[in-house]
Backbone bond lengths (Angstrom), bond angles and torsions (degrees), N, CA, C in turn:
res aa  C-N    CA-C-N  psi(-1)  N-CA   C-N-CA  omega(-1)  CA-C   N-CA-C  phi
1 X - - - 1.467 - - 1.530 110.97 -
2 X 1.112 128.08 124.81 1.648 135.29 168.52 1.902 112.00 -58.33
3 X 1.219 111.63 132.10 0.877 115.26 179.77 2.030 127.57 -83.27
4 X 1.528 111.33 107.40 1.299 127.68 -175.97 1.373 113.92 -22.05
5 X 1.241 101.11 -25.52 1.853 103.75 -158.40 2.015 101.02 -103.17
6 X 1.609 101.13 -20.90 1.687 84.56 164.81 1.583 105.58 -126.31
7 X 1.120 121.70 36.50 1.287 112.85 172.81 1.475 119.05 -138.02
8 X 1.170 127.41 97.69 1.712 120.82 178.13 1.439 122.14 -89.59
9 X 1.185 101.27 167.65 1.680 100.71 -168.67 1.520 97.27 -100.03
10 X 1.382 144.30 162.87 1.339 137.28 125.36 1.637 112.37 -126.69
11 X 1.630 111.33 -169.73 1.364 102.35 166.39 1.390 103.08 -155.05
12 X 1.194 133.78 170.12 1.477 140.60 -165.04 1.481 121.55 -86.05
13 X 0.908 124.31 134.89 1.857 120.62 172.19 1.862 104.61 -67.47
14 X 1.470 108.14 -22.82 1.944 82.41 -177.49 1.256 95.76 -65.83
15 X 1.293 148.85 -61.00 1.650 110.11 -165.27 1.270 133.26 -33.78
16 X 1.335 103.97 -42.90 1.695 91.78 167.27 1.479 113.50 -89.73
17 X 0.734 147.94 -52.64 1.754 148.81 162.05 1.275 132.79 -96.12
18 X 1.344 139.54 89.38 1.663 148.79 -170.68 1.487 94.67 -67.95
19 X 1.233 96.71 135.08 1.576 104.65 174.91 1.392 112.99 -96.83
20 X 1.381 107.85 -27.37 1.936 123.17 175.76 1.650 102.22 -68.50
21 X 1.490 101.90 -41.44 1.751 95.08 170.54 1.543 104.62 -140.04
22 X 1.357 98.24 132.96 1.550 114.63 -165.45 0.774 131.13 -73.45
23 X 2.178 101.64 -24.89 1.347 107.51 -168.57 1.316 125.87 -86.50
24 X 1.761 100.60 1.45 1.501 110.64 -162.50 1.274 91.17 -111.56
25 X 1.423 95.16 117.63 2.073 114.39 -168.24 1.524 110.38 86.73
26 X 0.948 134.86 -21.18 1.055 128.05 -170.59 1.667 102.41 -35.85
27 X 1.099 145.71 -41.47 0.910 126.59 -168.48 1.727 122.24 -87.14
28 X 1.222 101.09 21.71 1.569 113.75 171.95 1.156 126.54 -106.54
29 X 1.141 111.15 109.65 1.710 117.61 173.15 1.089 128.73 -42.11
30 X 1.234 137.93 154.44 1.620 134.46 163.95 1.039 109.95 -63.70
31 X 1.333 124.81 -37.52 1.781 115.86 -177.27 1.679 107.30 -56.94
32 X 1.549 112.86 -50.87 1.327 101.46 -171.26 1.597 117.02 -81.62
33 X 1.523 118.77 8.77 1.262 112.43 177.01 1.157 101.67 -100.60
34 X 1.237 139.06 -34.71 1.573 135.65 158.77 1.810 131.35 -42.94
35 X 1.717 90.60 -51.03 1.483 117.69 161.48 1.599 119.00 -46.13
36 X 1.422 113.06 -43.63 1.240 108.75 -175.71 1.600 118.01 -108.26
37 X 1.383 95.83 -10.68 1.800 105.69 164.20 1.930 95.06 -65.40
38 X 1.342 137.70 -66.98 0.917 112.80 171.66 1.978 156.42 -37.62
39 X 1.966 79.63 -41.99 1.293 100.18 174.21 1.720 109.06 -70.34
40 X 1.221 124.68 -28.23 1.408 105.54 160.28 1.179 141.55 -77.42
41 X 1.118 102.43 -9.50 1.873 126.57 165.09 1.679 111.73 109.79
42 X 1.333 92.15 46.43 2.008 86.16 166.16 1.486 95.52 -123.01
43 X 1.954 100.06 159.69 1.442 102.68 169.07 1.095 121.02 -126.01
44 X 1.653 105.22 33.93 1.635 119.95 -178.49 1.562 130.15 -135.17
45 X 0.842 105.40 163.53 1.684 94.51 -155.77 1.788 109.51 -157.02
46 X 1.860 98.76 120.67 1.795 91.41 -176.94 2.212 91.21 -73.97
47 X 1.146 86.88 -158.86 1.555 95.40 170.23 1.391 119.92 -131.23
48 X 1.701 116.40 135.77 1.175 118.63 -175.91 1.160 125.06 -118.90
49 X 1.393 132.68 172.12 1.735 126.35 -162.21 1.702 114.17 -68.45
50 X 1.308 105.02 -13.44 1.584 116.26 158.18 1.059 132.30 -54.88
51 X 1.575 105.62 -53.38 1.378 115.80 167.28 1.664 135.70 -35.00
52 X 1.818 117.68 122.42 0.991 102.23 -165.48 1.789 108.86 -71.78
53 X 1.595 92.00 157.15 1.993 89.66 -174.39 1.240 111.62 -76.66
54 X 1.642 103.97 -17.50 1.728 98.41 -171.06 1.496 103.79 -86.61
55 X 1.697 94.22 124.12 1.909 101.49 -171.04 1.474 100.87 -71.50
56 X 1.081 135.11 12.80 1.482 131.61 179.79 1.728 99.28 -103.06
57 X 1.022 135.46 -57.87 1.315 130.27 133.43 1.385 127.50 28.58
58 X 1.865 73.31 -111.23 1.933 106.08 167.94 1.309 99.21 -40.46
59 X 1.147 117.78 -73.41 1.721 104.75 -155.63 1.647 110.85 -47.78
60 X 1.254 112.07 -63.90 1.729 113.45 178.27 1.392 98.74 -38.23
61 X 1.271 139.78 -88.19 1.940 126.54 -170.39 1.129 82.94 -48.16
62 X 0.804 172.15 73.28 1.885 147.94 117.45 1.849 102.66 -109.26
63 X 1.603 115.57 -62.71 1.195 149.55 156.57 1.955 96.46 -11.78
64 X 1.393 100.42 -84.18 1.362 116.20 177.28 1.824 122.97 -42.53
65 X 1.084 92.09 -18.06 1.845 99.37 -174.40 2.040 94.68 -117.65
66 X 0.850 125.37 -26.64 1.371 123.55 175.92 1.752 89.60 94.93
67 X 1.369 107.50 44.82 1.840 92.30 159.93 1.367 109.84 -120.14
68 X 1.612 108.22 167.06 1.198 109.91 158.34 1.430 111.01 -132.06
69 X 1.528 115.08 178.39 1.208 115.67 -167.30 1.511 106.52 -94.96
70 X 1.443 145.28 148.06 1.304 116.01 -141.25 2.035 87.90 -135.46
71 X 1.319 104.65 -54.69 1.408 111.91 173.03 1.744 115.65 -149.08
72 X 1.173 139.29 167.15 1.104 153.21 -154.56 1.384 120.40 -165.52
73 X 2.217 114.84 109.31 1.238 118.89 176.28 1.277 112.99 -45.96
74 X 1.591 107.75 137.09 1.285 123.65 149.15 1.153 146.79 -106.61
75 X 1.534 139.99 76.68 1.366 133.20 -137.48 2.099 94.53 -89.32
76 X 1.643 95.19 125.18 1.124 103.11 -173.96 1.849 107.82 -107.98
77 X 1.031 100.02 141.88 1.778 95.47 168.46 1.270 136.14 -134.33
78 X 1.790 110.38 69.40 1.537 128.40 -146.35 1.849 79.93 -98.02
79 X 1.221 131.30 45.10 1.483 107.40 137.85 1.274 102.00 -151.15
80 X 1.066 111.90 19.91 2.067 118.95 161.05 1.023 123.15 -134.82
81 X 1.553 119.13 5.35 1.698 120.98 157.30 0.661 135.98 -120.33
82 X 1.322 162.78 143.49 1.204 149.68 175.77 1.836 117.32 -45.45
83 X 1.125 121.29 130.11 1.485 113.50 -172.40 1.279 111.15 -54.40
84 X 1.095 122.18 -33.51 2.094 116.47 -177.00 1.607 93.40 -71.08
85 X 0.839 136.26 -29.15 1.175 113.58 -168.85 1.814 110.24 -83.51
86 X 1.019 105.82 -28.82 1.523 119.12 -177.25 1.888 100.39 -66.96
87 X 1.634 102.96 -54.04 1.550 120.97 -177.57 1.890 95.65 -50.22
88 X 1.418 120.26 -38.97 1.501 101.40 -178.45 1.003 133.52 -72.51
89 X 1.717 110.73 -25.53 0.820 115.66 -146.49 1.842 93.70 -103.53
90 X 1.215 84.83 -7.39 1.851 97.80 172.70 1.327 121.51 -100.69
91 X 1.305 106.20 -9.44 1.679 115.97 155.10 1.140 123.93 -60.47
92 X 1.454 114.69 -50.09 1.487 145.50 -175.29 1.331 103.86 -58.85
93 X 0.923 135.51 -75.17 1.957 128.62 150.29 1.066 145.75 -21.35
94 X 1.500 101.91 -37.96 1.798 119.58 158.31 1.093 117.29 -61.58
95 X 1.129 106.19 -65.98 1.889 118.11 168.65 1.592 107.39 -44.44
96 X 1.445 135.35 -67.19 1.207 114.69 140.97 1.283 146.05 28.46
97 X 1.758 94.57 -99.66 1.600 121.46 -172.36 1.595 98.24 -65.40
98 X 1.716 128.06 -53.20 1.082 146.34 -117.89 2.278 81.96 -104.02
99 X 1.460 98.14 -33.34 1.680 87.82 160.88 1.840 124.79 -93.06
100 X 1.011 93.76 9.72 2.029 110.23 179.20 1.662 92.32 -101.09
101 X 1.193 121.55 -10.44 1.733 110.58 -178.03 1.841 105.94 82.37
102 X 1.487 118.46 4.97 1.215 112.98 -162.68 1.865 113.05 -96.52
103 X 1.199 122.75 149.50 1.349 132.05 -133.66 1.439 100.33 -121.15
104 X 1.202 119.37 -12.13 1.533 121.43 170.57 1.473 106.71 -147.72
105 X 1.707 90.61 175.38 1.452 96.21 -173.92 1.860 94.72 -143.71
106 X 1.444 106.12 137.65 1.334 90.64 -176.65 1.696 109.25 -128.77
107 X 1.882 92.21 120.75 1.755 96.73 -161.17 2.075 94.30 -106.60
108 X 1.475 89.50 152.98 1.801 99.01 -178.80 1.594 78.82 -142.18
109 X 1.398 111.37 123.51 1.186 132.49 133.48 1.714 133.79 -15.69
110 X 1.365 125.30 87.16 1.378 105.67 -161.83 1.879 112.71 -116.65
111 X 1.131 101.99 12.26 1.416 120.96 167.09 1.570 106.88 -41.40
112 X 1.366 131.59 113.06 1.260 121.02 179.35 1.699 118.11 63.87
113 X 1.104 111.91 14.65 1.265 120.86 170.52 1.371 135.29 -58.03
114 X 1.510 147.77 89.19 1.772 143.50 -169.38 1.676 90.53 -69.61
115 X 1.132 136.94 8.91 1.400 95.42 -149.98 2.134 95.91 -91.64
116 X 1.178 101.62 -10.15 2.105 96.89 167.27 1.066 73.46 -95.10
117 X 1.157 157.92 -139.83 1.628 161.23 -94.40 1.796 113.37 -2.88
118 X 1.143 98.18 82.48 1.470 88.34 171.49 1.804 130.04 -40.70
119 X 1.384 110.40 -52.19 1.065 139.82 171.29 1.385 137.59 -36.94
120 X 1.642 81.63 -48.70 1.442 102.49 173.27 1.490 132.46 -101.96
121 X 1.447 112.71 142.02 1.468 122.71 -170.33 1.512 101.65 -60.74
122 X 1.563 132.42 133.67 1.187 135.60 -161.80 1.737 88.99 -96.72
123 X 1.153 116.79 -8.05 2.103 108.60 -168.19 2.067 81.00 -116.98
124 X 1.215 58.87 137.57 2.222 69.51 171.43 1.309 120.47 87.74
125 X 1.476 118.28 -20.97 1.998 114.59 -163.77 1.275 85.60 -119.11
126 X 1.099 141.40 -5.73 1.403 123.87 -166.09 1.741 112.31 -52.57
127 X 1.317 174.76 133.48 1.318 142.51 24.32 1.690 82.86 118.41
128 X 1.626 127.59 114.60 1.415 108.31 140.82 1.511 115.44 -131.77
129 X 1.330 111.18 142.39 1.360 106.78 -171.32 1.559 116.44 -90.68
130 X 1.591 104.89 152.03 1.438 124.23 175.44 1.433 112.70 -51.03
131 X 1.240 128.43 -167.63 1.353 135.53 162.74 1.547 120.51 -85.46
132 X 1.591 121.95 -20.53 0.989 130.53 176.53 1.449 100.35 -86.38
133 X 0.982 128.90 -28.39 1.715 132.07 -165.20 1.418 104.63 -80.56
134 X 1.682 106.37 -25.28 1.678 119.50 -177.39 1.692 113.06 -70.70
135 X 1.338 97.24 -54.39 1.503 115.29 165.56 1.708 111.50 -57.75
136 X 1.175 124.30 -61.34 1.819 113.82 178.99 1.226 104.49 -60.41
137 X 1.716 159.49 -11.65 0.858 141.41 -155.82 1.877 88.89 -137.89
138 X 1.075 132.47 23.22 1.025 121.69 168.56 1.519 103.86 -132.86
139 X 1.351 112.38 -10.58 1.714 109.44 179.77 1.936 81.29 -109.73
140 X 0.954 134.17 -39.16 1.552 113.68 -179.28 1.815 111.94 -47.02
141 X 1.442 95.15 -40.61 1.926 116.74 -172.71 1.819 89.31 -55.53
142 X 1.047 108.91 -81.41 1.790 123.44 170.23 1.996 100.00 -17.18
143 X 0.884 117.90 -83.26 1.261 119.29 -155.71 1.704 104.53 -67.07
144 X 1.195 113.37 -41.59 1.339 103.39 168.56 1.604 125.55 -86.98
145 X 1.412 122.91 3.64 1.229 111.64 144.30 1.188 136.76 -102.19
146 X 2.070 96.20 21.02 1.694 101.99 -175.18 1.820 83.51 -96.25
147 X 0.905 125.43 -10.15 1.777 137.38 -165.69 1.898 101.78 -76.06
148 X 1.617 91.36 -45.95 1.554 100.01 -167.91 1.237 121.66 -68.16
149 X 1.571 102.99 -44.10 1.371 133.91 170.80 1.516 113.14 -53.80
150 X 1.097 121.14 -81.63 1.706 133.29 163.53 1.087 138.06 -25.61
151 X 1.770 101.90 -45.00 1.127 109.00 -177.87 1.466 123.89 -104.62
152 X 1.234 103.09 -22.49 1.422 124.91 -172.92 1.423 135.21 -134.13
153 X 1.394 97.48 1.71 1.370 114.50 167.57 1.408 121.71 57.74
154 X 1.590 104.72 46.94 1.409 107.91 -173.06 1.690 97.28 -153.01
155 X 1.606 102.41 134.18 1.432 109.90 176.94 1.296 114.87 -88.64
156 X 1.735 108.55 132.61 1.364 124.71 168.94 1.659 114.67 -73.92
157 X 1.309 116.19 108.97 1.420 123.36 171.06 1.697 132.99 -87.42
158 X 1.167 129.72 91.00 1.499 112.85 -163.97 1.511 115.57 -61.11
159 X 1.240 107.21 128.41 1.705 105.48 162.73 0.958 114.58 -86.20
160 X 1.524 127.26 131.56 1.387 132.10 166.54 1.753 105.95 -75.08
161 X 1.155 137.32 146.97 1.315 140.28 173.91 1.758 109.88 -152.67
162 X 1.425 94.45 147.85 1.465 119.40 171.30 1.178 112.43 -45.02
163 X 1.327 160.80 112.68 1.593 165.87 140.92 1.587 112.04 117.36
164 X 1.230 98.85 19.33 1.975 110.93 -175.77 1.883 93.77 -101.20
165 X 1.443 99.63 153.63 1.643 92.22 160.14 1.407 118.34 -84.55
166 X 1.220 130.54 47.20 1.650 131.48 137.79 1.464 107.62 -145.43
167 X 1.604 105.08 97.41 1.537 123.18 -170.06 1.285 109.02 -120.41
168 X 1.708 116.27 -61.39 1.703 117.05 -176.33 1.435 101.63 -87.07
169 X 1.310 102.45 -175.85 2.030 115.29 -156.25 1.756 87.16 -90.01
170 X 1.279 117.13 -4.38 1.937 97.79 175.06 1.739 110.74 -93.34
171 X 1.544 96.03 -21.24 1.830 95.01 -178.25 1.985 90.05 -85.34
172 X 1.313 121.59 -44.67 1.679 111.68 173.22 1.327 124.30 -25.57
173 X 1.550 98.42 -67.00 1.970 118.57 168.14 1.427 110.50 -72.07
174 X 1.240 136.99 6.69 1.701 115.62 150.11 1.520 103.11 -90.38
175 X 1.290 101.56 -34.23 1.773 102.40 -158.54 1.973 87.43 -59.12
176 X 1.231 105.59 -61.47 1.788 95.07 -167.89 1.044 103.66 -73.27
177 X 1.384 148.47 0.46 1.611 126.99 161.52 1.201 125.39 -83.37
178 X 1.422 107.62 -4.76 1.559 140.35 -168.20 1.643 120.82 -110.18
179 X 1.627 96.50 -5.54 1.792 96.12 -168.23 1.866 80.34 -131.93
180 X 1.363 69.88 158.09 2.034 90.90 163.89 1.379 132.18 -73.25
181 X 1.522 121.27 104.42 1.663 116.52 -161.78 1.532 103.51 -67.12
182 X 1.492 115.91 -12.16 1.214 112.15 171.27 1.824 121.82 -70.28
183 X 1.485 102.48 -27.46 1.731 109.47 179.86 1.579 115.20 -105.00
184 X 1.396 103.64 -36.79 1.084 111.50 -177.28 1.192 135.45 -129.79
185 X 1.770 118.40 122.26 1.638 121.92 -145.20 1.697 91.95 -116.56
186 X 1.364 112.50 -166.91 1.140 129.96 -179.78 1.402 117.77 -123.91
187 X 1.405 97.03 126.74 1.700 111.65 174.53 1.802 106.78 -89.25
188 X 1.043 114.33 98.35 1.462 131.83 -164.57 1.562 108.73 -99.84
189 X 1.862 92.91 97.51 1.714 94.23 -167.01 1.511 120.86 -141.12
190 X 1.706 99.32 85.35 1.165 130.05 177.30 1.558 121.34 -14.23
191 X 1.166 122.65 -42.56 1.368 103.47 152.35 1.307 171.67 -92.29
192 X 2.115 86.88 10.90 1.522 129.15 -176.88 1.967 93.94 -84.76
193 X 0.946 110.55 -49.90 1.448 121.03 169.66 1.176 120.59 -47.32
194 X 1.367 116.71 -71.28 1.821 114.33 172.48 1.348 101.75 -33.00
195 X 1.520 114.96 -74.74 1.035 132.47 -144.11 2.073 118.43 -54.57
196 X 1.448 99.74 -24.52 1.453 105.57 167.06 1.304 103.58 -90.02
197 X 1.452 135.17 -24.01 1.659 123.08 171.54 1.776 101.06 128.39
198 X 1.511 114.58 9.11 1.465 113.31 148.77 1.361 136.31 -54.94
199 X 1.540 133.44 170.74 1.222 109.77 -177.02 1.794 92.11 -125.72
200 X 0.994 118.71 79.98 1.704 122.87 174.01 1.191 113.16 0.51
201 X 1.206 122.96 -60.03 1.710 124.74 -173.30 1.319 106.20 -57.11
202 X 1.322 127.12 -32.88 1.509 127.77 -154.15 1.504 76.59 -93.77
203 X 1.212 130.95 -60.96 1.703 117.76 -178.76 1.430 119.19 -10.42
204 X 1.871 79.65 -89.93 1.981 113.69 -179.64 1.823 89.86 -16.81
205 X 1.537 99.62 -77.84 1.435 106.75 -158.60 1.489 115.66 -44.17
206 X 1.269 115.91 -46.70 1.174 119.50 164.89 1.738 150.94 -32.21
207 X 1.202 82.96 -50.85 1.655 104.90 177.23 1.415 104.61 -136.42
208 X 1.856 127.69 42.92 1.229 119.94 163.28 1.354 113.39 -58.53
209 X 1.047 127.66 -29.61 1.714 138.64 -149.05 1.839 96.89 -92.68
210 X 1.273 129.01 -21.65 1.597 151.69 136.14 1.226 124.54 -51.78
211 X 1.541 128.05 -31.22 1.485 125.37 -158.05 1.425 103.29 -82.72
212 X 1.388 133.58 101.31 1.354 107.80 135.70 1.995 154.19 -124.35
213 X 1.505 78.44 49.30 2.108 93.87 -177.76 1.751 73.03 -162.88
214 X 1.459 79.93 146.77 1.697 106.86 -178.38 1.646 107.19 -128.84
215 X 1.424 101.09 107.34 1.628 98.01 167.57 2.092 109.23 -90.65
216 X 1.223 94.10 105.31 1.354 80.81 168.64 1.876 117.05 -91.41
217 X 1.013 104.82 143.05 1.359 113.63 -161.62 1.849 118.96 -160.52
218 X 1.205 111.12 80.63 1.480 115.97 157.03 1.831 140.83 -37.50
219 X 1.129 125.38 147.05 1.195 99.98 -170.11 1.872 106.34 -152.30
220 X 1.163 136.99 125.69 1.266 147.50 -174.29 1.088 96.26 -63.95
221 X 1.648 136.21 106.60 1.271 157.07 135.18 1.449 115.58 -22.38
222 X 1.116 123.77 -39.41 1.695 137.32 164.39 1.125 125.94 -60.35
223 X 1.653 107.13 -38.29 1.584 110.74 -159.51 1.966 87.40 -97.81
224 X 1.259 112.88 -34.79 1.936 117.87 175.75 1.523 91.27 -59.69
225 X 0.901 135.95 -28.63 1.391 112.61 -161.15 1.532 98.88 -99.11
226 X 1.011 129.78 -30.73 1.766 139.72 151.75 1.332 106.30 -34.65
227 X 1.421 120.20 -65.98 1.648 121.87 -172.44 1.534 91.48 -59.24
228 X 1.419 130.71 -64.86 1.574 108.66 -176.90 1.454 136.18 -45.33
229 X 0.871 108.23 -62.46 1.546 132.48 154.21 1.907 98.71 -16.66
230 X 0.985 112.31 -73.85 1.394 110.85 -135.91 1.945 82.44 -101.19
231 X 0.787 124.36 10.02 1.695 124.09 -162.88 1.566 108.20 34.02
232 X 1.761 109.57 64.25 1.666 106.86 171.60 2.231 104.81 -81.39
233 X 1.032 80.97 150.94 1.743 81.20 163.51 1.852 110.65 -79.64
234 X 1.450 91.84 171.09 1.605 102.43 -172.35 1.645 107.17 -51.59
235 X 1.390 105.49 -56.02 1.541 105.28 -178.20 1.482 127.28 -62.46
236 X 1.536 118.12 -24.01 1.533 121.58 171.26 1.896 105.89 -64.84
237 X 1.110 109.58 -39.11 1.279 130.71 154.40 1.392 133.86 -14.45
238 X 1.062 79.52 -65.29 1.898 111.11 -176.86 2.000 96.99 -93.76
239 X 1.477 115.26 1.90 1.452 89.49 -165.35 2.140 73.98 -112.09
240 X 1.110 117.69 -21.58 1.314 126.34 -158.97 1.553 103.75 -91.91
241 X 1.814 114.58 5.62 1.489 130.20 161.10 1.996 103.48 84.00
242 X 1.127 119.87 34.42 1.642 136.68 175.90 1.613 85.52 -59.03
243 X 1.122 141.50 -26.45 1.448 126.24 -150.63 1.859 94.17 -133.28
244 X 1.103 104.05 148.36 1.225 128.39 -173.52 1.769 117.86 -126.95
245 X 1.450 120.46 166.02 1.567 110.49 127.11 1.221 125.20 -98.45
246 X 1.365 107.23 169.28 1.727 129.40 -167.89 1.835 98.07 -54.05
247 X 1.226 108.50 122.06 1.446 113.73 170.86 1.857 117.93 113.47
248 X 1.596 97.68 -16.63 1.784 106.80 -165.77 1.412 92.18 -111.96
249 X 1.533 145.06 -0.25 1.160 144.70 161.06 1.434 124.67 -93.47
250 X 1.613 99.66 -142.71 1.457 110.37 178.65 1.529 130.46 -85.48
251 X 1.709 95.60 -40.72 1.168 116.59 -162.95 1.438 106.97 -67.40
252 X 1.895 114.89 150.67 1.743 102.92 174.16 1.733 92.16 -113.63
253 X 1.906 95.76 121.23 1.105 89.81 175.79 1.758 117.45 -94.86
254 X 0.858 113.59 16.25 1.449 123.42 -172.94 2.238 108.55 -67.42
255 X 1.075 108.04 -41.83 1.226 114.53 -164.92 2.069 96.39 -91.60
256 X 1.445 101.02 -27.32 2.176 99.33 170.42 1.509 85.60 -69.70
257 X 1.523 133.25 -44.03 1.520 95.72 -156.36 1.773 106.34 -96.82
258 X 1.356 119.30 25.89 1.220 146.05 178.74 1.865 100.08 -72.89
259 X 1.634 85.37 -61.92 1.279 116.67 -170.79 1.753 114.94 -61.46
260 X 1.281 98.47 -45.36 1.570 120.76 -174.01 1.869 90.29 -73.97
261 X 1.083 141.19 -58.07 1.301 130.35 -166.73 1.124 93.44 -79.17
262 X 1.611 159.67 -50.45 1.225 139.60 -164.48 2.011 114.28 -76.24
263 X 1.105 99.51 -4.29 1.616 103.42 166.21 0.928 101.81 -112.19
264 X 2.075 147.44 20.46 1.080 130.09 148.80 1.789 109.46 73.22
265 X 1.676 100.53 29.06 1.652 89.42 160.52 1.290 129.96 -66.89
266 X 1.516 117.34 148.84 1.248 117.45 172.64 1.623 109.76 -130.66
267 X 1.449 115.42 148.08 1.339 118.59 166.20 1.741 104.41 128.78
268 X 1.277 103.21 -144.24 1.674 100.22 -179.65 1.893 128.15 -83.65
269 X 1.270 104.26 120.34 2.037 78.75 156.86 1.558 103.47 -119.72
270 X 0.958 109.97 117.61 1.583 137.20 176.94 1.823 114.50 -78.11
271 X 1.111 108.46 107.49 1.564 92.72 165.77 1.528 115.99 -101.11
272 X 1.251 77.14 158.77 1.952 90.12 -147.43 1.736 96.60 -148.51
273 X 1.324 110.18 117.07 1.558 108.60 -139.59 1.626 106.24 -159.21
274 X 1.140 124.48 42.07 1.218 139.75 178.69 1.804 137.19 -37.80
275 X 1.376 115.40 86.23 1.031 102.83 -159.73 1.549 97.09 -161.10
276 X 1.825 111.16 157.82 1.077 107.43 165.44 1.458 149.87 20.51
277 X 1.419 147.98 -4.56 1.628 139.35 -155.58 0.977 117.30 -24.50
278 X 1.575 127.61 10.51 1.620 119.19 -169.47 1.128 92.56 -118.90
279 X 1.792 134.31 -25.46 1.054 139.74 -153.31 1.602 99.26 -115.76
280 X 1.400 115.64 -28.48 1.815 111.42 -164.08 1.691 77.13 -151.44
281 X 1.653 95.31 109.29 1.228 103.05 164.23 1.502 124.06 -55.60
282 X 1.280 123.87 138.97 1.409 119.06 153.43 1.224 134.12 6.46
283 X 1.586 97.88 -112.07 1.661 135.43 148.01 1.017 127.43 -12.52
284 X 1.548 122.13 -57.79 1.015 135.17 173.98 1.678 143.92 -75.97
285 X 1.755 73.89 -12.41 1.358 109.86 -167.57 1.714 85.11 -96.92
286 X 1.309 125.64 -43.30 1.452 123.78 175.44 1.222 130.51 -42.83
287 X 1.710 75.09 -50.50 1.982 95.08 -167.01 1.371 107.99 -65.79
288 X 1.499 123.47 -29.99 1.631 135.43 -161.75 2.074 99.78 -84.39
289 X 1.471 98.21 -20.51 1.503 94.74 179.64 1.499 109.90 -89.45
290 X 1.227 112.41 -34.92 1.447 133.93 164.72 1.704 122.03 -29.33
291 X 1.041 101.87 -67.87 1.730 128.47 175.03 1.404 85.06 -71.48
292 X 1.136 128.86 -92.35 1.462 138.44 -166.32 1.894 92.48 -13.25
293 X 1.393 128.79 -77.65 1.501 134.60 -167.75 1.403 101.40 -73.49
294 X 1.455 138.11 7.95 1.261 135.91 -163.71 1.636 98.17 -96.77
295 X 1.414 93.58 -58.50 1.575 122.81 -167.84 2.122 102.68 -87.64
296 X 1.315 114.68 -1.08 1.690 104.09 171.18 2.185 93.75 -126.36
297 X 1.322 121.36 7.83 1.447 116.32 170.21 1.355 117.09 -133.51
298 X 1.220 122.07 -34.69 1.367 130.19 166.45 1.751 100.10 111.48
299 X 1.538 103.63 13.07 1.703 103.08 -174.10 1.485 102.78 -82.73
């Protein structure tokens, strides 16, 4: 069983509103995606394009439901921008996060990225980088999570993601043999992994001593094998239900959070579960992930 006192739950606003596609949820407010992230029993929360910007705001609806804001994507582009420009625009978030009370920040690389590409097949086009591209994007990672850390007291976590250049478990293991375990940790997210043909457990285990933000995330084995098959992109993907929560898929998460309590993680696992709102309610979709981690952690 994971222990209550270092482990919190949160869950994501794309279930109720996709920010990559607008139209799915669009008709849901922030009040009721906050409202019902609580009412299913989480007290954590990434941030979505709904969200009001004024942190005086945010915090009161957050305050009122017992959430907080826990971590926040960062799309970085240290091999097509100039680094100051990336460094501002990653300041600007800290300052941010660092007035939300929030403790990480979670950046994915989107330089050459399929993963919005409608168009494009998310298996096969993905982006691979040179040896020089390995080095600028692993000493850029370094310096801006020696920035986050130092200055602001908040750890930079890499997300691995579907159609980014760090997707399969060989670009994962350069990126952390290549970055500073002191700046830069791992955003460890069980259903970005399945979903290219990793085996999660072997991950977790792998780079527990790296992990710190947990996307838990399920994924329909049927509908991934559809996106291959047919060469759909990531987002047709995600509209054709590829993504799940923890417990309504394939994956067994019982033996990652085996893994996660016997290396003594602490901090967030967030489910983050992208799909449909017209087709897989919200709420319901919350409440079923809820119980699901209630009844396999004891949270």
């Amino acid at each position: 069983m994971l222990d209550k006192n270092k482990v919190k739950l949160g869950i994501a606003p794309i279930a109720w509103t996709n920010d990559d596609l607008p139209d799915l949820g669009g008709e849901n407010t922030f009040e009721q995606c906050v409202s019902e992230m609580a009412l299913a029993g989480f007290t954590g929360s990434e941030v979505g394009n709904k969200y009001p910007k004024d942190t005086e705001a945010l915090k009161k609806a957050l305050e009122l439901r017992n959430l907080e804001i826990c971590n926040q994507w960062f799309s970085s582009f240290l091999l097509t921008k100039p680094f100051e420009e990336v460094e501002k625009e990653f300041r600007a978030q800290l300052e941010f996060l660092r007035t939300m009370g929030a403790k990480i920040i979670g950046a994915s690389e989107q330089s050459y990225s399929v993963q919005g590409q409608e168009d494009t097949p998310v298996f096969g086009k993905k982006y691979v980088m040179n040896d020089q591209e390995w080095e600028t994007l692993c000493d850029g990672l370094n310096r801006l999570g020696k920035i986050a850390k130092e200055e602001y007291g908040i750890s930079l976590t890499f997300h691995h993601h579907m159609g980014t250049v760090v997707q399969n478990p060989d670009e994962v293991e350069r990126l952390m043999k290549g970055t500073d375990p002191e700046y830069v940790s791992l955003l460890y997210d069980t259903g970005h992994f399945a979903y290219c043909g990793a085996d999660p457990l072997e991950m977790v285990k792998k780079y527990a001593d790296r992990i710190k933000h947990v996307h838990l995330k399920d994924i329909r084995p049927e509908v991934v094998r559809r996106v291959k098959e047919e060469g759909l992109s990531f987002l047709d993907g995600v509209r054709a239900g590829a993504f799940t929560v923890p417990g309504d898929g394939s994956i067994d998460f019982v033996p990652i959070f085996r893994v996660l309590e016997e290396t003594g993680y602490e901090g967030y696992m967030l489910v983050e579960a992208e799909q449909d709102p017209a087709k897989a309610n919200p709420l319901e979709y919350a409440i079923k992930a809820r119980k699901y981690i209630a009844e396999n952690t004891g949270l």
